[in-house]
Structures are given as C-alpha cells and as structure tokens.
N, C-alpha and C positions, 0 to 999 in steps of 0.2 A: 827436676830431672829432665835432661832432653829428651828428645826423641831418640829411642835408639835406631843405631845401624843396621837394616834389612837388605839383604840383598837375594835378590830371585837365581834360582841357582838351575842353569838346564843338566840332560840328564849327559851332554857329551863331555863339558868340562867334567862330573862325576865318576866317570867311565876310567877316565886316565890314571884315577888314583893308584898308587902300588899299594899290594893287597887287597887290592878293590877285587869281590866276587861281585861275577853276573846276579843280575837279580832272577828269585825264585818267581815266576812269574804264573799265575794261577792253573793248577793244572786242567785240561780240557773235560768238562760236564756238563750237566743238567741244572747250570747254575746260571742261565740267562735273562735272570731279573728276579733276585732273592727279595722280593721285596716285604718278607714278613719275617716273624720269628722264625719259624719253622724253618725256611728257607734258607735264609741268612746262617743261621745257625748248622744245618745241614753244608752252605757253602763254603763255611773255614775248619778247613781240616785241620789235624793236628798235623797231619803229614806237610805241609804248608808252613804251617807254625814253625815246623823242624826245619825245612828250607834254611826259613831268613834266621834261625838262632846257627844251622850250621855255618852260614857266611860270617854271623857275628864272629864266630868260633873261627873260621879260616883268620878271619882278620887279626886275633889274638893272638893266632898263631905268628902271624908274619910282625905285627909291631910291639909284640908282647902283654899288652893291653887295652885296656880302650877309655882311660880316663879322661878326664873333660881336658882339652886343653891340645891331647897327643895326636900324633900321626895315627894311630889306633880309631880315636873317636872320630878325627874326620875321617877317616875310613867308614866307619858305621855309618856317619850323617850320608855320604856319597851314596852309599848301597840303599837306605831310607829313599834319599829323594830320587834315586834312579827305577826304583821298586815303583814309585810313586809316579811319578811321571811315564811310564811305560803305563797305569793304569789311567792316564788320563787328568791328573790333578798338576797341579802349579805349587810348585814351595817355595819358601820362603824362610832365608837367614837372620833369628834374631840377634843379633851381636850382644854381648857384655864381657866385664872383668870382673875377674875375683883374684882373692887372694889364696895361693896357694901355698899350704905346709908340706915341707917335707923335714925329715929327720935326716940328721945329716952324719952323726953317730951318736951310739948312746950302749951303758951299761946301767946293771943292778948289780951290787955286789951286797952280799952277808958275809962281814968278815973278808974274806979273799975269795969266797964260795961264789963264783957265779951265777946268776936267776935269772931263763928264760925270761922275755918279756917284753911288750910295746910298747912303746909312745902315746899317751893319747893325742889326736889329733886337738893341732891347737894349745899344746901343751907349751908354757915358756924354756927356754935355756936353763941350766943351773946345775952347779953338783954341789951337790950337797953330804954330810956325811951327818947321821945323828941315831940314839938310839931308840929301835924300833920300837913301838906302840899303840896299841890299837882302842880306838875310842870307848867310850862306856857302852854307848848303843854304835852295835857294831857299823850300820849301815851309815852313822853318820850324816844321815839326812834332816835332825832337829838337832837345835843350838843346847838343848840336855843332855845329846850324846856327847858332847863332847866336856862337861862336867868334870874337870880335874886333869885334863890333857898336861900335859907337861909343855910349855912351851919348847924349839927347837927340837922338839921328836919328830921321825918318820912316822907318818898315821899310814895304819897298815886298817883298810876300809873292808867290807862286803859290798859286792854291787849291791842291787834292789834299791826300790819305794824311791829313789829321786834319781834325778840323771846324774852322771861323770861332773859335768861341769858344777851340780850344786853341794857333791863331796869333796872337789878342788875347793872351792870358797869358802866351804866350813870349813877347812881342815886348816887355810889360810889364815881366818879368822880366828881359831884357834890357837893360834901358833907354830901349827906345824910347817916344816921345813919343806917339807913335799911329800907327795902321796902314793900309794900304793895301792889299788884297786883290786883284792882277786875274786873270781868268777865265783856265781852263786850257784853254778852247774859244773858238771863236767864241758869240757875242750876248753879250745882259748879263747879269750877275752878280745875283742875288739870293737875301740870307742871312741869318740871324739866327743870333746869339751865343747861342740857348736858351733863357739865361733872366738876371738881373739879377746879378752877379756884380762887388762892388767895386774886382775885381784886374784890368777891363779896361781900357784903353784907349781914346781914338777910333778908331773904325773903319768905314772904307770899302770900299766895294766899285767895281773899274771891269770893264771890257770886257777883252777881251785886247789888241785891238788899243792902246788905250792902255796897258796892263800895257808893251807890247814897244815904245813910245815912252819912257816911264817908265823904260826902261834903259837906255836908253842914256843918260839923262840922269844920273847916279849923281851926288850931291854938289852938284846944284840944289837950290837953295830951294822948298822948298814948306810951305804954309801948308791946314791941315784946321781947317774951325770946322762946328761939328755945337750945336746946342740942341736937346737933347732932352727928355720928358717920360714918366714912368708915372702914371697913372689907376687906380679902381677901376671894372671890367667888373663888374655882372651880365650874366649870360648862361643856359642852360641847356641839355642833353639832351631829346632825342623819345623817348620807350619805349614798348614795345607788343610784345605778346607773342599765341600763339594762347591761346585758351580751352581748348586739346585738346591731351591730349600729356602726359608723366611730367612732372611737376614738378620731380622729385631727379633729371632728366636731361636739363638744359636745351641746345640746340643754339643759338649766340648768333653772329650775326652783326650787322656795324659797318661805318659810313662816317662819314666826316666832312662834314658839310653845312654849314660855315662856309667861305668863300672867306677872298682875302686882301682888302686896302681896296681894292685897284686896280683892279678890276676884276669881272667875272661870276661868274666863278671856277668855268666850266661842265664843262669838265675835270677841275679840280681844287676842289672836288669832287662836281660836282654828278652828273657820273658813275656813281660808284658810291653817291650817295643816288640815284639815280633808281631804279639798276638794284635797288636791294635795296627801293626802292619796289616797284616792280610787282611782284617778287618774292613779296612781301608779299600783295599783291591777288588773285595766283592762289593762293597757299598758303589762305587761305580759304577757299578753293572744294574745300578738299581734307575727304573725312567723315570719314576715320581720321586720326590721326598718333600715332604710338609716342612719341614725343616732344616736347616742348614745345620751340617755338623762340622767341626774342626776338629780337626788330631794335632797333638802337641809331643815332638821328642825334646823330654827337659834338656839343658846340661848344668852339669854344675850339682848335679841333687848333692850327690858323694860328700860335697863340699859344704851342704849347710842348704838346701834346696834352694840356690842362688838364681838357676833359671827361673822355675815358677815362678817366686817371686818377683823376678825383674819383669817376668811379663804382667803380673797381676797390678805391680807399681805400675807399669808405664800406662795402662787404662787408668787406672786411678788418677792420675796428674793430669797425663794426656789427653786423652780419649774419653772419661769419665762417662759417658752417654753407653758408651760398649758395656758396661759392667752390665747395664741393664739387658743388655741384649741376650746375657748368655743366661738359656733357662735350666740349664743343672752343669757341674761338672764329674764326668768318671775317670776315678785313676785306678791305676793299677803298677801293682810295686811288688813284686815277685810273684808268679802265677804258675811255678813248676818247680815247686819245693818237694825235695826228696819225700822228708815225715811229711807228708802234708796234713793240713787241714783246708776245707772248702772252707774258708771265712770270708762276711760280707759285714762292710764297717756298718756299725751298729748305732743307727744314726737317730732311730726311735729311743734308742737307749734302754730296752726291753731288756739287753744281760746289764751292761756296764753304763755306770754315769757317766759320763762323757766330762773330760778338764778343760773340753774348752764349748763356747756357743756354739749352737747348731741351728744352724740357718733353716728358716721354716722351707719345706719343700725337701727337704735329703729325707726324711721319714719313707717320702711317698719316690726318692730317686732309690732307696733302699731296696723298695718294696718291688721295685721292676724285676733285681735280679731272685729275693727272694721267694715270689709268686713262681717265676720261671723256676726253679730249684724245686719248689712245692709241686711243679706241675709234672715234671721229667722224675718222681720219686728218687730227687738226690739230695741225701742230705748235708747240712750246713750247720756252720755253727756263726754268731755273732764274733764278730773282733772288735776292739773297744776303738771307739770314734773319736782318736786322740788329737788328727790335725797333726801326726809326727812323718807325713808324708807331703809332695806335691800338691795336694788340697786346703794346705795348710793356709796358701794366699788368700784360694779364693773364696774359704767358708770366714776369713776379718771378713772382706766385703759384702756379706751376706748373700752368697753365689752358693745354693743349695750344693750338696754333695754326697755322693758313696762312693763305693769302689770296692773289689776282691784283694784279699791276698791268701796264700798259701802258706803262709808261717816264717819266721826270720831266725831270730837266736830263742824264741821261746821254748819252754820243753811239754814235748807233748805227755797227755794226761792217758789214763786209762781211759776213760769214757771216750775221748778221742779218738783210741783205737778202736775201740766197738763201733764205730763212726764210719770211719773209715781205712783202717788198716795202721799197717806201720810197728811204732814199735813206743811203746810209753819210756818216758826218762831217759829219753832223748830230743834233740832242738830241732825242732822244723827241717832246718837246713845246716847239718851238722860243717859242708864249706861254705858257709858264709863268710863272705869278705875275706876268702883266703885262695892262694891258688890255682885249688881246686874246685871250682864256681866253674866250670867246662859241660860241655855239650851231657858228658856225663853223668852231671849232676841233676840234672830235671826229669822230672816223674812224665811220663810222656801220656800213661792216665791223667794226672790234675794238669795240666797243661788243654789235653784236650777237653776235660770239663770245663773251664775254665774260659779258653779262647769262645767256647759256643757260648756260655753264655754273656761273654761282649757282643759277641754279634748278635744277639737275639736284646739283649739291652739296647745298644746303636741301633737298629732298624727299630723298634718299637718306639723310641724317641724321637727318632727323627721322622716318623710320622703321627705320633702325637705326645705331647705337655702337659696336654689339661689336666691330667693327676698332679703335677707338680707345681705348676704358675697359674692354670684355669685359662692357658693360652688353646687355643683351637690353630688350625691350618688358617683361616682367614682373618681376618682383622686383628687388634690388640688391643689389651685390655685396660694398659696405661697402670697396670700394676709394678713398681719398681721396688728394686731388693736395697736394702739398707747401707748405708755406704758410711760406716766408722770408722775413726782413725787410723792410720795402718798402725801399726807396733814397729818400735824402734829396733827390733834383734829378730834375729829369724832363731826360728826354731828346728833344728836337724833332725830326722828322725835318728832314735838310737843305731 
C-alpha cells in the first residue's frame, strides 16, 4: 500500500464552503485549564455538543445529507477542522477510495401485489421470479436450516444470530434464487451485506409486519428485481492531535462523521463527532498533558468502516513502529439515542463473550469509563465487545480498546428501563439510518452523560496509561502490542 494522500487543511479555505456554519466555539467560563476529570468533564457541556450537531443539521439541511464522498460530508469535515483550528490544533486530510453502492431501481412484487422494501447494501443485480419459501430454521444462519430447500425458490429469511451477508450465501448455497430478509422487530429493516462478494444473491430487506404476511403465504409467487451499481468514492479522514504530550504514548480517540444517503445522520453519527469535537476544544485549554492525544473523524464507516481501516493499514505497512505508540483507542458510535441505554463495550467480557480477540489492556481502557459511572452514581450496562465498529482495525493489531454507545436497532429490555427510562420493545434508536436521524432525534440527557464522560476519560489518559500499558509520564517501558496479520475483508458493523 502507498502512502496515502494527506493534506493540511487551514481554517480560510474551510470557511468558504456553502452550507458551511460558523463554528460553535467554546462558550465563555470557568474552564481555563480542565486539567482533571472533574473539570474536563464539567467543561463539555451538552449545550456545546448541541452547537456542533446543530451545524451538522444546518449542513443536511442545505446538501440533503452528509455521506462519505458528498458536498454534505465535506461540509462537515470544513466546520470539524474550522472548530479545530479556531481551538488551536493543525489537521490533517487522510485521502482514500472506496467503492460505492447505489440502487438505481428495484421492486418486490407477490403476484402483482406490491412490498415495501430495501436493497441491501452490496446486494447484486437480478430479477428474478420463483416461488416463495422459507428455510427449515428460519434464520438461516446453519447449513441444517436449509435441509430440503427447493432449489430456485425465494428464501423468505428472519433476521437474527448471523449477519445479512451470511443469510445471502446460504441461501445461495442453497439454491435460492434470491432472498428476502424481514425484521425480527417492529419498523424497517436496514442492512448491508459488508462488502462486494460474488457468492450473493438478491437481497432484500422488509418490516416484520410483512415478514409475517410473507408466511403465511409459503409457495406464492414472487418476483425481486434490484439494478444495482458500485462507483469509485474519494473521500477522506479529519486528524488532529495535541501539540503536548508523549508522542510513543499516543491516547487516540474516534467517531465516524459520515451519515448514511438518507438522511442527517445526527445520531448516527454526528453524535459522537460532536461530542469528541468539543472534547477536543477544551483539551486545548489544558497546560500539561503526559500524553499525546489524537482525535480521528472516520469517513467511509457507512460504507464498510473503510476509513479506520485505511488508517490502521497505512501504520501497519507504513509506519509499523506507530502501532506501538498508540496506548489505547476510544470510539464512539452513536451517543444520543432516543431509547437509550448508557452502554460501555465490554471488553473484560463480564456480560458477553466477546467474537472476536481482545487485546490485553481494553479491560483496564474499560474500566476508566466505568469507574467514572460507579463514581457519579450513573448506571450502565455492558454492550458486547463485537469489533462491529471503527475499533474494529485497531483491536487485529492488538491496540487495546473501549468506547460508549447508546443503542442502534436493538430493542430495549425491561430491566433496561428500570435503568434508565424509556420505553421496553422498542429499538434504541427507533430512526436509525432513516430520514429521520435529525437534530430531533438525540436524547439531549444521554448526550450529555455521555459527552462527560469522554472527557473525563480523554483527560484521565492523557495524563496517565499505567493501568493500561504500565507506561508512566516519563520514560518507556519497551512494551509493544502484537502486530498479526490484518484480515483480508472488513467487517461492517450491522
């Protein structure tokens, strides 16, 4: 791999953009060197947070969304580095390509009856017409459920227990003509198959409600025609780091600032690029740091988390000495979900075993946010350490990790709501990945739990490691993290 394309970006050529809002710039306080938790945490308001999500939101407004690639996202990137550099930091453009899907038309039909329905992303071309079918084990996820399939039927699938793309392969494997997906909850379904894979299928996505019409219908006709399309994306990464602080003991925290096409995508994710904005603004203000911290706006997550990854590759090849340097990474990937839940990836693996490695040291980067939670009597719950986000890169190369999230398309539980509110048997974030993902939609309670505590995590790290590497402020200890193969495909989160 070469070296990618970076380019240092001031904040005048940003300024110019159309739809470009001024930057939220810290409002006037008693914030003139947050240099601890307490402080820190006291200096990111949520009123602040809201700032830079309502610019994300003016920006949606004006170019309709903010996907990787669009007038929309470099709009966001501009008001990011303009934010930034008003606070004193230097950024920095990482360039790459990806390829991008779009759907370019597509029906479902039952008989002449038209169905609701999506594309999944990544999904091939094809109409096909066969009769409907639904595997032995509904979910389709082991090579028994599909036990007696009829070869050239539509497999009419339940989500659950594996992803979209491993119900495409089996159902291909199977025989089926193409696939149908409906929801294991209430609202709509939306999903992507990862990444480009010859062995799929057509594949759709419906509601539940028509899932459990769709069964009873078993041995109707139905006809799937999908034309679809991949493009080359440029696109790129925001980078910015302090001036101050160890360099071979980098503290790095990550969000993803790319939405989906459909919409604002203020939730997801402009959330936690907000909150690691302001974060950013007050850490400035701070005289000492033991440590050097980096903030990372992905692009491309939407897409298959094509950013992180490209950066985590380019150290790997390039740079290989850097991996060592970085002594945890925090992401954060929606952090003002409507139902929320306060979740912290669960990296001890105390609720959920973890599917994939977990790099020694995320235990104890865990432990930072949930000590702080233990200590401010807020409670929490674990979310399972899947690797289906932006840290997905850097826990291959055994680059310790946690991070917060507030819930996506899960449905929240009763005990949940005894927790913290809300409303059970319903999804975290009832618009996810849909329209409605607007200013609107973010809990401006988990929002502001939430922002405090990154900044009471950022400032506690970036003046000390020792729980995490056994790195101190001064010298080094010549401890390095494990550097295994990368993996040939990336992993999307759902």
């Amino acid at each position: 791999m070469k070296h990618p394309r970076t380019v240092a970006v001031t904040a005048a050529a940003g300024l110019v953009l159309a739809g470009m809002t001024s930057p939220a710039l810290a409002k006037p306080g008693n914030n003139g060197n947050p240099n601890n938790g307490k402080k820190m945490a006291a200096a990111v308001t949520a009123e602040a947070v809201m700032d830079h999500l309502q610019a994300f939101q003016d920006i949606a407004d004006t170019h309709g969304d903010r996907a990787a690639g669009t007038p929309g996202y470099e709009a966001s990137a501009a008001y990011v580095e303009s934010t930034l550099q008003a606070a004193g930091y230097q950024t920095e453009r990482q360039y790459f390509t990806f390829e991008r899907f779009s759907v370019l038309e597509s029906s479902l039909t039952v008989g002449s009856d038209p169905v609701d329905h999506i594309v999944m992303e990544y999904s091939p071309s094809g109409t096909v017409t066969g009769a409907l079918e639904s595997p032995a084990g509904v979910e389709g996820c082991a090579a028994e459920d599909w036990a007696g399939f009829t070869a050239g039927s539509v497999a009419l699938i339940s989500r659950g227990s594996c992803s979209f793309a491993e119900k495409s392969l089996n159902a291909a494997a199977a025989g089926a003509s193409a696939a149908i997906v409906y929801n294991n909850t209430a609202g709509a379904l939306n999903g992507t198959l990862g990444a480009p894979d010859p062995g799929y299928v057509p594949t759709v996505g419906i509601t539940q409600a028509a899932g459990q019409e769709l069964l009873a219908m078993d041995g109707a006709t139905v006809t799937v025609h999908a034309v679809t399309e991949l493009e080359d994306v440029e696109t790129f990464n925001v980078l910015a780091e302090t001036a101050k602080g160890r360099t071979d003991n980098v503290v790095m925290l990550g969000a993803h600032l790319d939405g989906v096409p459909d919409g604002p995508g203020i939730n997801d994710n402009g959330s936690g690029s907000a909150a690691i904005l302001e974060t950013a603004v007050q850490l400035a203000k701070v005289n000492k740091l033991n440590n050097q911290v980096r903030f990372a706006w992905w692009g491309a997550e939407e897409e298959g988390l094509i950013g992180s990854w490209h950066y985590v590759e380019d150290l790997y090849y390039n740079s290989p000495e850097e991996i060592d340097d970085i002594a945890t990474y925090l992401n954060f990937d929606m952090v003002g979900s409507p139902n929320y839940i306060i979740g912290v990836y669960d990296a001890d693996e105390s609720t959920y075993e973890a599917p994939v490695d977990v790099p020694e040291g995320s235990a104890a980067t865990e432990a930072v946010f949930t000590d702080y939670f233990d200590s401010i009597g807020q409670p929490w719950v674990d979310t399972q350490f899947s690797g289906r986000s932006d840290y997905q890169g850097f826990i291959e190369v055994g680059i310790p990790a946690s991070g917060l999230f507030t819930g996506a398309d899960g449905v929240k539980t009763a005990e949940q709501v005894e927790l913290f509110g809300g409303t059970a048997g319903v999804i975290y974030d009832p618009n996810y990945h849909t329209p409605a993902d607007d200013i609107g939609n973010v809990d401006v309670e988990a929002l502001e739990i939430m922002s405090k505590a990154i900044a009471h995590a950022t400032i506690t790290l970036a003046q000390d490691t020792s729980a995490i590497n056994g790195e101190r402020s001064a010298g080094k200890s010549g401890k390095a993290h494990p550097q295994g193969p990368l993996p040939t495909e990336e992993q999307p989160a759902a």
